[in-house]
C-alpha positions in Angstrom: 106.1 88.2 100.0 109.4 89.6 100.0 111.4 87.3 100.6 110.2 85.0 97.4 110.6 88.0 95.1 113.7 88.1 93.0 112.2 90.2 89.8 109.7 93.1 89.2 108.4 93.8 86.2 106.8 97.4 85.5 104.6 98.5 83.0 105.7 101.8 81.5 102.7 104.3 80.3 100.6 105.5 83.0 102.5 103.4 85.7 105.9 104.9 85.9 105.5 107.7 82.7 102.7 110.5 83.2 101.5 109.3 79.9 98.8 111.8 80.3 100.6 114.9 81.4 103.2 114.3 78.6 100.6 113.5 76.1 98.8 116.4 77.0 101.9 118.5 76.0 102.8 116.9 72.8 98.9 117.9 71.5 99.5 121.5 72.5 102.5 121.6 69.9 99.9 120.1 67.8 97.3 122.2 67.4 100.0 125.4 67.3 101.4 123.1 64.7 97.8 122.8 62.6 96.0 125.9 63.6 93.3 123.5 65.6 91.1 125.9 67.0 89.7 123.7 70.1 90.4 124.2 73.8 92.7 121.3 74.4 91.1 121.0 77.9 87.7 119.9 76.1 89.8 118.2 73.4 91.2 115.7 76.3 88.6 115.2 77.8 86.4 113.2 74.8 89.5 112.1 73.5 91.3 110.2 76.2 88.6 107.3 76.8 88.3 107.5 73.1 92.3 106.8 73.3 90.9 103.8 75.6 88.4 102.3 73.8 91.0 102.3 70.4 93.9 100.8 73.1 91.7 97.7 74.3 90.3 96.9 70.6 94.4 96.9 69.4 95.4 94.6 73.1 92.6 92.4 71.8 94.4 92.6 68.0 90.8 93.8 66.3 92.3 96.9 65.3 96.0 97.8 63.7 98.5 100.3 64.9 98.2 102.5 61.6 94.0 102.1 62.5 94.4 103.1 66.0 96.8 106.2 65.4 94.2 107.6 62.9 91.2 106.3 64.5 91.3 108.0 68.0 91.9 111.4 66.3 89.9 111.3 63.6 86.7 110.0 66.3 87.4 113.0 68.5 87.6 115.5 66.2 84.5 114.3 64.9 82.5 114.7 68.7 84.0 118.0 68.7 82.4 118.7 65.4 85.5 119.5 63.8 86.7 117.8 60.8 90.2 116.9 59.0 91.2 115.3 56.1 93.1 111.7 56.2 96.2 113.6 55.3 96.0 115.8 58.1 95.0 113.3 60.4 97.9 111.0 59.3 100.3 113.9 59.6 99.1 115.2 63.2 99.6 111.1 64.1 102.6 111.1 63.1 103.8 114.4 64.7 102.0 113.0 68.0 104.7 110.0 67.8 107.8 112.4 67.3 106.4 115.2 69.7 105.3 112.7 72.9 108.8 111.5 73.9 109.7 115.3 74.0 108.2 115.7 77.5 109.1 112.9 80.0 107.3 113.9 83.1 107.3 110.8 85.7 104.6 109.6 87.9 104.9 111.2 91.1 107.1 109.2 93.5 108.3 106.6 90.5 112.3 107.8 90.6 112.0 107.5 93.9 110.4 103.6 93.7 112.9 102.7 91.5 115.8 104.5 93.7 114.6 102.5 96.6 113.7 99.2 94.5 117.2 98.7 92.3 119.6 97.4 95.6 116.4 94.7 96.9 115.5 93.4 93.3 115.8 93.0 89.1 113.9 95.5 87.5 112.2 94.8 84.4 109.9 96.8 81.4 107.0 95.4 80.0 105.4 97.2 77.4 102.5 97.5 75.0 103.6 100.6 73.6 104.8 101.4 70.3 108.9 100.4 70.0 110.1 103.3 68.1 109.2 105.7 71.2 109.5 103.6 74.3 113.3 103.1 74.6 113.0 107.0 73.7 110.7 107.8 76.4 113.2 105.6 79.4 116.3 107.6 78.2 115.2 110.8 77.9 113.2 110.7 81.5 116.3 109.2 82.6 115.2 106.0 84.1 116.6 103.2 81.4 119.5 102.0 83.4 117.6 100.9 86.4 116.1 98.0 83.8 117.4 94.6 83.1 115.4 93.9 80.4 113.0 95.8 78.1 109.7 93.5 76.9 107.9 95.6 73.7 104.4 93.6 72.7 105.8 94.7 68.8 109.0 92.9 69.1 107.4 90.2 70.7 104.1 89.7 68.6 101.3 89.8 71.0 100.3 92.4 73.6 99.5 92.4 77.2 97.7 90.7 78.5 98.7 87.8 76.1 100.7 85.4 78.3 103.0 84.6 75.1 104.4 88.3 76.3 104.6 87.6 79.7 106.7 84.1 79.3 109.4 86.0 76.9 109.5 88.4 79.5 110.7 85.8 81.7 112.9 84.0 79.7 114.7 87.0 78.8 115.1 88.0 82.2 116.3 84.9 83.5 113.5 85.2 86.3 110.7 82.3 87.6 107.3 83.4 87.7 107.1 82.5 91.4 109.7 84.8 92.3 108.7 87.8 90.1 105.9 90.5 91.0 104.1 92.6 88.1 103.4 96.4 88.8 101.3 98.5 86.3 97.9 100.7 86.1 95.9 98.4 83.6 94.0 95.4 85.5 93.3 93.5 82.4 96.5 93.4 80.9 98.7 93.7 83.3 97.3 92.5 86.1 95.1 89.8 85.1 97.9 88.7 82.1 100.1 88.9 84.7 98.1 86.3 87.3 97.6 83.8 84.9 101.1 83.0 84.4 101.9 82.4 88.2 103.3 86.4 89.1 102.4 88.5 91.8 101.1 91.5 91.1 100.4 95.3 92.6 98.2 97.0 90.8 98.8 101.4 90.8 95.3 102.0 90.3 95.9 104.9 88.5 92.3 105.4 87.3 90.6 104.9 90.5 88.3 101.8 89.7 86.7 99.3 91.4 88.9 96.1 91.8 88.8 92.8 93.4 89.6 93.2 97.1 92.1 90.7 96.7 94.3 92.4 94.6 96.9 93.9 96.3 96.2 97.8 94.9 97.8 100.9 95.8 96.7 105.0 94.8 100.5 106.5 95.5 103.4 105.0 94.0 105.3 105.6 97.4 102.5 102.7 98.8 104.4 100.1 96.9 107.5 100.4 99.2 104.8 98.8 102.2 105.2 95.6 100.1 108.7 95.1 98.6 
């Protein structure tokens, strides 16, 4: 396998960014912020597979950005029995946005990967994340200059796992799909998108689900480094 690859392409959030650790953070400064009196332990847990659910209706384009930021709040708060008007809800969204890229804890093992990765290959960003944050996020964790090339779903119009996003990917890059392996936590879009266009793939499975054996999968960023 590694002596085809030329190019790997990484997802961001949840693959290489502790998207949960950092987002965790950023909704502490938020309910100091707005007086939310809820244990942001119990807050997490209803509203991270509410975050989810909003995530795979706006891949699949049924929902909008401005409907997803407000959405996922405004359905946990309502589980929790606790209740804030659209202003609030807009306002806390927005904060979220600014606040997130503040913390920029990594993956364990993922400045490592990359260390070991940049000599052997092209590295490469594909994203469904909003634009205004994610170049934010790579500089301040300090990882941006071990990528090529930077793919955002909102620059290019479509979202993981869309192929349309996969092929600009490409073409940007310069790279073949037979010489260029995918990496990221989401089977669907990036693992599955990923497939259909002819790339390799690894999936980090992240959230510990049950995948096709034949996916090459691995639990420990470090685990890659058996493959490339």
């Amino acid at each position: 396998m590694t002596d085809s690859i030329k190019h790997i392409f990484f997802d961001l959030d949840h693959t290489l960014w502790d998207f949960d650790k950092n987002s965790s953070l950023a909704f502490e400064m938020i309910f100091e912020k707005f007086e939310v009196n809820l244990e942001i332990g119990v807050f997490l847990n209803r509203y991270q597979p509410i975050n989810m659910k909003y995530w795979k209706l706006y891949r699949e384009e049924k929902i909008s950005k401005s409907e997803l930021r407000r959405g996922r709040l405004t359905e946990a708060f309502t589980v929790l029995g606790t209740e804030f008007s659209i202003e609030i809800i807009d306002a806390m969204s927005e904060d979220y946005i600014d606040f997130l890229p503040l913390n920029n804890y990594l993956i364990d093992g993922a400045a490592e990967l990359l260390e070991y990765l940049r000599p052997k290959y092209d590295l490469h960003i594909i994203t469904n994340g909003f634009r205004e944050i994610q170049n934010t996020k790579l500089s301040n964790a300090g990882i941006k200059h071990y990528f090529k090339t930077i793919t955002n779903s909102e620059e290019v119009g479509v979202k993981k796992p869309n192929p349309a996003i996969f092929e600009q990917a490409i073409r940007v890059s310069g790279a073949q799909p037979d010489n260029s392996m995918m990496i990221g936590d989401n089977y669907e879009a990036d693992i599955l998108g990923a497939e259909a266009l002819g790339l390799k793939t690894i999936c980090f499975n992240y959230h510990d689900e049950k995948l096709p054996q034949k996916n090459i999968q691995v639990s420990e960023l470090k685990q890659v480094k058996k493959y490339l």
